[in-house]
C-alpha positions as CSV (number, residue, x, y, z in Angstrom):
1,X,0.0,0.0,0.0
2,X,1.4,3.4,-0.8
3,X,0.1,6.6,0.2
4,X,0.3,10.0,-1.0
5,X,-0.6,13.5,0.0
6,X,-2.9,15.7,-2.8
7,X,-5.4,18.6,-2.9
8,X,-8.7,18.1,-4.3
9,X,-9.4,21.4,-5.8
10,X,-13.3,20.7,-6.8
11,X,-12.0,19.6,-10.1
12,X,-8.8,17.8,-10.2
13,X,-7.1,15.8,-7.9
14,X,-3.4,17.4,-7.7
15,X,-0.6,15.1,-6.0
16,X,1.8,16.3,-3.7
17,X,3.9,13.5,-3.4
18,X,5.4,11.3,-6.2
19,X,3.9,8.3,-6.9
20,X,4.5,5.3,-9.3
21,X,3.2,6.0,-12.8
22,X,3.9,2.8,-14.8
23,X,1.5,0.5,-13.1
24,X,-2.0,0.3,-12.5
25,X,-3.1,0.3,-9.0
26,X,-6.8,0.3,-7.3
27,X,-6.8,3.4,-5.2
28,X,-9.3,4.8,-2.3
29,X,-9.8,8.6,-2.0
30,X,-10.0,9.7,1.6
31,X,-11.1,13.1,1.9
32,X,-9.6,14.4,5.6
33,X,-10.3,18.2,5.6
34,X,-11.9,21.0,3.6
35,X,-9.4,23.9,2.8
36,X,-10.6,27.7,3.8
37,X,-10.0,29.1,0.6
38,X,-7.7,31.5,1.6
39,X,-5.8,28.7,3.7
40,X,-2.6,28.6,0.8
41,X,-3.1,32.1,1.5
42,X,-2.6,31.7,5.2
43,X,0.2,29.3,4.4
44,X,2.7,31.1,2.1
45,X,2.0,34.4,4.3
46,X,3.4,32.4,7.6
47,X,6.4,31.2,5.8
48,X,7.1,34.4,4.7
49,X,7.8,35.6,8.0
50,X,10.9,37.2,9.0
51,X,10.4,36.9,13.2
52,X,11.8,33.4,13.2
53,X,15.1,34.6,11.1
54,X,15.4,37.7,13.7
55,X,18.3,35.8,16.1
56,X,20.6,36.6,13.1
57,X,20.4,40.0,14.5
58,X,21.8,39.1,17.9
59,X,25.9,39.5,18.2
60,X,25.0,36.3,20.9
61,X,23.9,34.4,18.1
62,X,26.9,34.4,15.9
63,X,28.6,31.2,16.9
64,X,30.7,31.6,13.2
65,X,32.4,35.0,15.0
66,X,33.2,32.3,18.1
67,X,35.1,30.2,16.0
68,X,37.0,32.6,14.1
69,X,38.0,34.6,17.3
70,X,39.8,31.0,18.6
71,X,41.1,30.6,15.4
């Protein structure tokens, strides 16, 4: 049994995961949660966040300056 990860967009099914091509297989479609419709919205918006980058900022945080300074 192999299982993959898709979006059902009302239309198409789109896979997210690869998924062998050159055989046949019986397959069951499991539908596990409706997407808001701005949800990819939502989900490029959080990635696109700079807060969790915001410790290269920090003189504490640069662990490369450590290692040069015992060079």
């Amino acid at each position: 049994m192999i299982a993959i990860n898709g979006i059902y967009n009302g239309k198409d099914f789109i896979p997210l995961d690869n998924f062998p091509k050159k055989k046949k297989f019986k397959v069951v479609i499991t539908f596990i949660e409706e997407i808001a419709m701005n949800e990819s919205e939502d989900i490029r918006n959080f990635s696109a966040q700079t807060k969790g980058l915001s410790f290269w900022k920090d003189e504490r945080e640069d662990i490369y300056q450590d290692y040069l300074e015992k060079m």
